[in-house]
C-alpha positions in Angstrom: 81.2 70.8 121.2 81.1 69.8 117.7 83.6 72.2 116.3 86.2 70.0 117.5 85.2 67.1 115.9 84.6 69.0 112.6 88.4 70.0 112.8 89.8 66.9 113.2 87.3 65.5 110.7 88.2 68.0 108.2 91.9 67.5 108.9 91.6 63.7 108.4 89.4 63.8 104.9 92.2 66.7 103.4 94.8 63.9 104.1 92.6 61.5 102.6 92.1 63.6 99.6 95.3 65.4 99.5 96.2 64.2 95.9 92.5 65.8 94.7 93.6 69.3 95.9 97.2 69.2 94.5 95.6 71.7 91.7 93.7 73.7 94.1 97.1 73.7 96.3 99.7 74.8 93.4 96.7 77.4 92.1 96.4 78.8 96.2 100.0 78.8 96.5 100.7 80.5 93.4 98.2 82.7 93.6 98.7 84.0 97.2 102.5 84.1 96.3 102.0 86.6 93.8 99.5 88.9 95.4 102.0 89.0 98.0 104.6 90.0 95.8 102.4 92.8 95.3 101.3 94.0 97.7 104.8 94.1 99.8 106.8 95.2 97.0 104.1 98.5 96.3 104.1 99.1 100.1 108.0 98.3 100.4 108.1 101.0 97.0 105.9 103.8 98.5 107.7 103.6 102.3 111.0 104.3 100.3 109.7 106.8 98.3 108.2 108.4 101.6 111.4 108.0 103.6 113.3 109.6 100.6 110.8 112.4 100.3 111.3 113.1 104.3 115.1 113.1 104.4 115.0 115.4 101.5 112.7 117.8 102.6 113.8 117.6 106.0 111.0 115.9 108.1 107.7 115.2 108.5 106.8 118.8 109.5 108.3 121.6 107.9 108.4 125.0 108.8 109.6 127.3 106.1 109.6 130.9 106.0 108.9 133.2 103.0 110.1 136.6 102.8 108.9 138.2 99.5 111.6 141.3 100.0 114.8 139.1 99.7 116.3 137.9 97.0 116.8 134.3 98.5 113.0 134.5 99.8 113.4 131.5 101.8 114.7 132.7 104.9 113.9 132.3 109.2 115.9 134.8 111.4 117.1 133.5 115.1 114.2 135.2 116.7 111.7 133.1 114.2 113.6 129.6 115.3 113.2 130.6 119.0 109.5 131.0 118.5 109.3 127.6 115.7 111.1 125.8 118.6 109.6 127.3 121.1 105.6 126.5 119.7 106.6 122.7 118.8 107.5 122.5 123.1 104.3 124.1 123.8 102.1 122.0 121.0 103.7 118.8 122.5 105.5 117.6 119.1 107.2 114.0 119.8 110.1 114.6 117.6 112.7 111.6 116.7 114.5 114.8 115.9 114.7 118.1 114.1 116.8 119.8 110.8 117.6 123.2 110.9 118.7 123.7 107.6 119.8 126.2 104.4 118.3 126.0 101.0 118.7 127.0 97.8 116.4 125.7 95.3 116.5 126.2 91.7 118.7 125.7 88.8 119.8 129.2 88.5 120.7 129.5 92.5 124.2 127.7 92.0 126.3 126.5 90.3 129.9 123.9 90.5 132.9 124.7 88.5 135.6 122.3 88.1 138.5 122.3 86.0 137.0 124.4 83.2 133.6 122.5 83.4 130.4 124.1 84.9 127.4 122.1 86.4 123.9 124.0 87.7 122.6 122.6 90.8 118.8 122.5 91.6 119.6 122.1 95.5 122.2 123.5 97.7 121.2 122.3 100.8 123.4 124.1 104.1 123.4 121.7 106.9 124.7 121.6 110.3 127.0 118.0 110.6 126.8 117.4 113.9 123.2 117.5 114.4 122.7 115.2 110.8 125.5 113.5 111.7 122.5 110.0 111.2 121.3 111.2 108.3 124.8 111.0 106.5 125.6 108.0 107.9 122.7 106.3 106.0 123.4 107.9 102.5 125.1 105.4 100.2 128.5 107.0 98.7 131.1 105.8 95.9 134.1 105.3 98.6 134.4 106.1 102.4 133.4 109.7 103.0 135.6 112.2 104.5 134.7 113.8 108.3 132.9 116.7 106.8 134.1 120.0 107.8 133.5 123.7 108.0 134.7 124.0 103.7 133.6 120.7 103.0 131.2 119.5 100.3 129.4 116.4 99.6 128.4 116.4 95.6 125.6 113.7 94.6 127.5 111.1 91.9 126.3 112.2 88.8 127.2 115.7 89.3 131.4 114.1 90.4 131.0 112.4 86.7 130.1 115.4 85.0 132.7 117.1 86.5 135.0 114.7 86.5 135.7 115.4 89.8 136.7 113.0 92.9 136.7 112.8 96.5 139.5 115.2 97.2 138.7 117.7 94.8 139.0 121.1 95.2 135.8 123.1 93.5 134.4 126.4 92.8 130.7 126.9 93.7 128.9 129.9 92.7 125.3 130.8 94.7 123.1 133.4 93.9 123.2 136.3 97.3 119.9 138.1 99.2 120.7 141.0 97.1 120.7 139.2 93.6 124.5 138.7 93.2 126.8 136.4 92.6 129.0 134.9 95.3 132.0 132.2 95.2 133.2 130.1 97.4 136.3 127.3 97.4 135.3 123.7 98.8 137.0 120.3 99.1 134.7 117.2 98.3 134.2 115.3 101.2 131.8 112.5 100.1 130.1 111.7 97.0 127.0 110.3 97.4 125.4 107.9 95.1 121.8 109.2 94.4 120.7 109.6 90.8 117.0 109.9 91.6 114.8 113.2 91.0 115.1 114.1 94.9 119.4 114.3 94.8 120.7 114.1 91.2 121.6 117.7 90.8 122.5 118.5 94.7 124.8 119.3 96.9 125.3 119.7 100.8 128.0 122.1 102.6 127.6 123.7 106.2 125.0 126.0 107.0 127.2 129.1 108.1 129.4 128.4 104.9 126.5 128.6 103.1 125.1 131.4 104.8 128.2 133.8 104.5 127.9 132.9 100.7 124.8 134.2 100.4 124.4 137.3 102.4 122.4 135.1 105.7 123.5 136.2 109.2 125.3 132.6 110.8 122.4 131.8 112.6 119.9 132.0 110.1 118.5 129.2 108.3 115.6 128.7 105.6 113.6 125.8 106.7 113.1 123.7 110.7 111.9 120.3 109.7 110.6 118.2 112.6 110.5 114.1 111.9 107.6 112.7 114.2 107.9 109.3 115.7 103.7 108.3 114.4 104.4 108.5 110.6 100.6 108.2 110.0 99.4 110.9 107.3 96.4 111.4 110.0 98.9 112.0 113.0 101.2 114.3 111.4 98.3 116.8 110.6 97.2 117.0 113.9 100.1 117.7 115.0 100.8 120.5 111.8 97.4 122.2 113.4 98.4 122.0 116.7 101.9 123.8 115.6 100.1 126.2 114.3 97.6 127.0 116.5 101.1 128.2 118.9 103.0 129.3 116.4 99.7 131.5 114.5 100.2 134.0 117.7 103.8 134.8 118.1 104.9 135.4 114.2 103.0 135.6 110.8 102.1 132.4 110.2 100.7 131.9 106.1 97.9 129.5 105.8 97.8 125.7 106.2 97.7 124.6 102.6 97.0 121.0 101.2 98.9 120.4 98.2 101.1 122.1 95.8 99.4 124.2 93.6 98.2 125.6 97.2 100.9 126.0 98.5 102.7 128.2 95.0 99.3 130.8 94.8 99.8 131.2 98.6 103.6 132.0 98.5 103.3 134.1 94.7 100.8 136.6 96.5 102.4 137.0 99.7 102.8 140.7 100.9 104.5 140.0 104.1 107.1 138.1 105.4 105.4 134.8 106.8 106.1 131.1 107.7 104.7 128.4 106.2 104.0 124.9 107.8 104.1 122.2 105.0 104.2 118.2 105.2 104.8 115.8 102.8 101.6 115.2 101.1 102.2 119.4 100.2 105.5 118.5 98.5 105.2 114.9 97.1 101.7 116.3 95.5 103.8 116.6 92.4 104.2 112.7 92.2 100.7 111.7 93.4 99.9 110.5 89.9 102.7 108.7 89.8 101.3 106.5 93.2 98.3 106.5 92.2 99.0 105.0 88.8 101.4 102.2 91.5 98.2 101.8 92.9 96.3 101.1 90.2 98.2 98.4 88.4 98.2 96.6 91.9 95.0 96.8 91.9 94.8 95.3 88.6 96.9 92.5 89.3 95.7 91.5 92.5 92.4 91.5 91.4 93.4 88.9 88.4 95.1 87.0 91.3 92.4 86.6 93.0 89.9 85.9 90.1 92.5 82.9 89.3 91.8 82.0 92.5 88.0 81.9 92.7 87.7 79.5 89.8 90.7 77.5 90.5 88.2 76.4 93.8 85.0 76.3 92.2 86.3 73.7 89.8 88.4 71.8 92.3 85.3 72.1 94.5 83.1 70.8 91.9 85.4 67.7 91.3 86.2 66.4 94.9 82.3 66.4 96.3 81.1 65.2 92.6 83.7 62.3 93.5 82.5 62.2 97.4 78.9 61.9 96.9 78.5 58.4 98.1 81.1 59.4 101.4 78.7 62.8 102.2 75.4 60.6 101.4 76.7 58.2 104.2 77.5 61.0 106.6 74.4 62.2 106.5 72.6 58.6 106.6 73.9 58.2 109.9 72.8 61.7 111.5 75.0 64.6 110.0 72.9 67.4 109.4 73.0 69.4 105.9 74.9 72.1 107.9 77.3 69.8 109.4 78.3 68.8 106.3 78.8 72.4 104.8 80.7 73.0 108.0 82.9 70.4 107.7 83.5 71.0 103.8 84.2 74.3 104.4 86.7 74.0 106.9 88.8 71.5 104.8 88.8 73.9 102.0 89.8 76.9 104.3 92.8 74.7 105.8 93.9 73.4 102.1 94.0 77.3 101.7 96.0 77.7 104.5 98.6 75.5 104.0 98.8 76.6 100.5 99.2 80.1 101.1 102.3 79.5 103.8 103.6 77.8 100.7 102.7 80.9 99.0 104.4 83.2 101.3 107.9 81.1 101.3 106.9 81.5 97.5 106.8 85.5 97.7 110.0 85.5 99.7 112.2 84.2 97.4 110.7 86.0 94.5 111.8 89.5 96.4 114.9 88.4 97.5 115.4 87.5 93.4 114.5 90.8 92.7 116.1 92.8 95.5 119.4 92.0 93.4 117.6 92.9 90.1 119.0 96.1 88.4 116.0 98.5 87.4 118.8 101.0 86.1 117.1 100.8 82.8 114.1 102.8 84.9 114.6 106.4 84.6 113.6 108.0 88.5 113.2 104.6 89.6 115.9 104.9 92.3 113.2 107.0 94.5 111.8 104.0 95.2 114.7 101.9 96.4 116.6 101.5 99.3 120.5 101.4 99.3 120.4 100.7 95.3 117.5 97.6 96.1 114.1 97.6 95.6 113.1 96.2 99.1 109.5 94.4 100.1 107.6 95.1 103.0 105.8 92.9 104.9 103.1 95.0 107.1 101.0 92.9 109.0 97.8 94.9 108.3 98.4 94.3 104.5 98.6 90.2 105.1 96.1 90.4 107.0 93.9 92.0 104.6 95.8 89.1 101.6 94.4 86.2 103.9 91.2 87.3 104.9 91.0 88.5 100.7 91.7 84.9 99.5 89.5 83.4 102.2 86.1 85.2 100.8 87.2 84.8 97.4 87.4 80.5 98.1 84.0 80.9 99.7 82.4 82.5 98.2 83.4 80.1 95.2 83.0 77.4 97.4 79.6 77.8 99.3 77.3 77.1 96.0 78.5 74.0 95.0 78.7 72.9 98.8 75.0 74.0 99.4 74.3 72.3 96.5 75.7 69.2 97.6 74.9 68.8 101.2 71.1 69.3 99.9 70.8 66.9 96.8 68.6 64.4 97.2 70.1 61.6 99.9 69.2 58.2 97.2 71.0 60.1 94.9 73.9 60.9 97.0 74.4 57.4 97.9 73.8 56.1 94.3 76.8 58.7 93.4 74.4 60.7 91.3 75.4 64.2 90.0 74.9 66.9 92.4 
């Protein structure tokens, strides 16, 4: 077979000529280093932000009941869990796990007072320890939490600064009850957790009963079940939400499947009823889609420059090496090489030069992320959503470097093939007299 021969043809002229594509190297390298950079930091950016949005809103699946006749209107009895649990059995829902959990959400629902100071909270979240007992392990906190008991509190860091207050502490907090009072209960800060983006900078978690004997709930009760799924694909979780519902639909009121947030708000401001609501992610982080799609945009923009860099970095560095190799290709074809032969062999020294450049390129993009996985991007209001454990963190998905290579790859042939074609069919006295192409 000829493909063979080609290779090791091709391999022996890129040594020959290795000095002629030092520019096309650096510009490869360079080039797929950046769009790398890209590309894993936007994907590394928007897993976080997903992976924040899931812990905070308590899983991939949520299922959150509405009762318009309460004052704390989000609210599931214990015969409402039995059936939620019950449906996700029978609608076969592979859970990595499930939150049952108490919410209060607004800035007028609670509120912290410490030594004469007084902070509102937008989330007072009840949870039960034991069963998130992973979840608070991964949260970042100023110093060594505490083993969180039945009057303990874990206060989000800027919330302990305002305050003043440490781990230790004794505070006051103040939550509005189903029948529109005000009730006060006395907690010891267990933990404070260091989160100052959108998601937990004015929030606070204490146990779910605690929580529900402070605001009028029977122990037992809870506001939302959130179920994380082990396929994270946006695709898998709604068949999944529709197969939940389709149980769920006939043993309580279930509201309608909605699709965003706007949705989701007319839905729950014209409810008559009491009715549960099954809501993913997409239905909460609607509120920041223009904030990823704007992410996705300026990618866009930047890989596309990449890549146009690219493109005429190789058509010039094309244009040079066979304007200097016409006499070598006239010979080759003197002695039998067809016109395609030649294109075939041309091409695959180009696509190996690209292939060695862009492993350069990739050693490239690591150390540019590890440099800025220990940048500080404090100066970024909200940015922390996007970071991991105060870093912003690549990631590397196969799919996506896949796509990088196979990206680069057109873009050098298809700047490539013209002045190959050219080449392999000028006229062969020409070739051999090293005429122009």
């Amino acid at each position: 077979m000829k493909l063979p021969a080609f290779f090791k043809l091709s391999l022996k002229y890129l040594w020959r000529y290795r000095r002629r594509y030092l520019f096309l190297f650096l510009a490869l390298g360079f080039g797929f280093g950046v769009v790398t950079v890209i590309s894993s930091l936007k994907d590394g950016m928007k897993e976080n932000l997903y992976l924040s949005a899931r812990s905070h809103y308590a899983g991939n699946i949520v299922a959150l009941g509405y009762d318009p006749g309460l004052g704390i209107k989000h609210h599931l009895n214990g015969g409402e869990i039995e059936a939620i649990f019950a449906s996700a059995e029978a609608a076969d829902i592979d859970t990595a796990g499930a939150a049952v959990r108490t919410t209060l959400m607004g800035m007028r629902e609670g509120t912290i007072y410490f030594n004469g100071n007084a902070t509102p909270l937008k989330y007072v979240v009840g949870v039960d320890w034991d069963g998130e007992a992973s979840y608070f392990k991964e949260l970042s906190y100023t110093q060594v939490p505490e083993p969180p008991g039945a009057d303990s509190i874990f206060l989000s860091s800027p919330i302990a600064e305002e305050l003043g207050a440490r781990q230790g502490d004794s505070i006051i907090l103040e939550a509005r009850t189903v029948t529109g009072e005000k009730n006060t209960g006395l907690f010891i800060i267990a933990g404070i957790v260091e989160d100052t983006s959108f998601f937990g900078y004015y929030k606070v978690y204490i146990s779910r009963p605690a929580l529900n004997r402070l605001i009028g709930f029977a122990d037992d009760d809870c506001s939302l079940i959130g179920f994380y799924l082990q396929d994270k694909s946006f695709a898998a979780i709604e068949t999944k939400r529709r197969a939940l519902y389709r149980e769920l639909a006939g043993q309580i009121h279930t509201g309608p499947l909605v699709y965003d947030r706007e949705a989701f708000d007319e839905e729950t401001d014209n409810v008559e009823d009491k009715s549960t609501f099954l809501v993913t992610l997409p239905v909460y982080l609607s509120e920041v889609a223009e904030l990823l799609e704007a992410i996705d945009l300026a990618s866009y923009v930047l890989y596309g420059m990449m890549l146009a860099i690219i493109m005429v970095s190789a058509g010039v560095t094309c244009r040079l090496i066979l304007h200097e190799r016409n006499r070598e290709t006239g010979t080759m074809r003197a002695i039998g090489f067809y016109e395609s032969d030649l294109r075939t062999i041309l091409q695959m020294e180009l696509c190996m030069a690209a292939l060695f450049a862009m492993a350069t390129g990739f050693i490239l993009a690591l150390f540019i992320n590890q440099i800025l996985s220990y940048t500080s991007f404090n100066w970024f209001p909200g940015f922390e959503v996007f970071m991991r454990n105060g870093r912003i963190q690549a990631l590397y998905i196969p799919e996506t470097m896949a796509c990088n290579v196979l990206a680069v790859l057109f873009m050098l042939i298809l700047a490539v093939r013209g002045p190959i074609f050219r080449n392999s069919r000028s006229p062969l006295p020409d070739m051999l007299a090293g005429g122009v192409m």
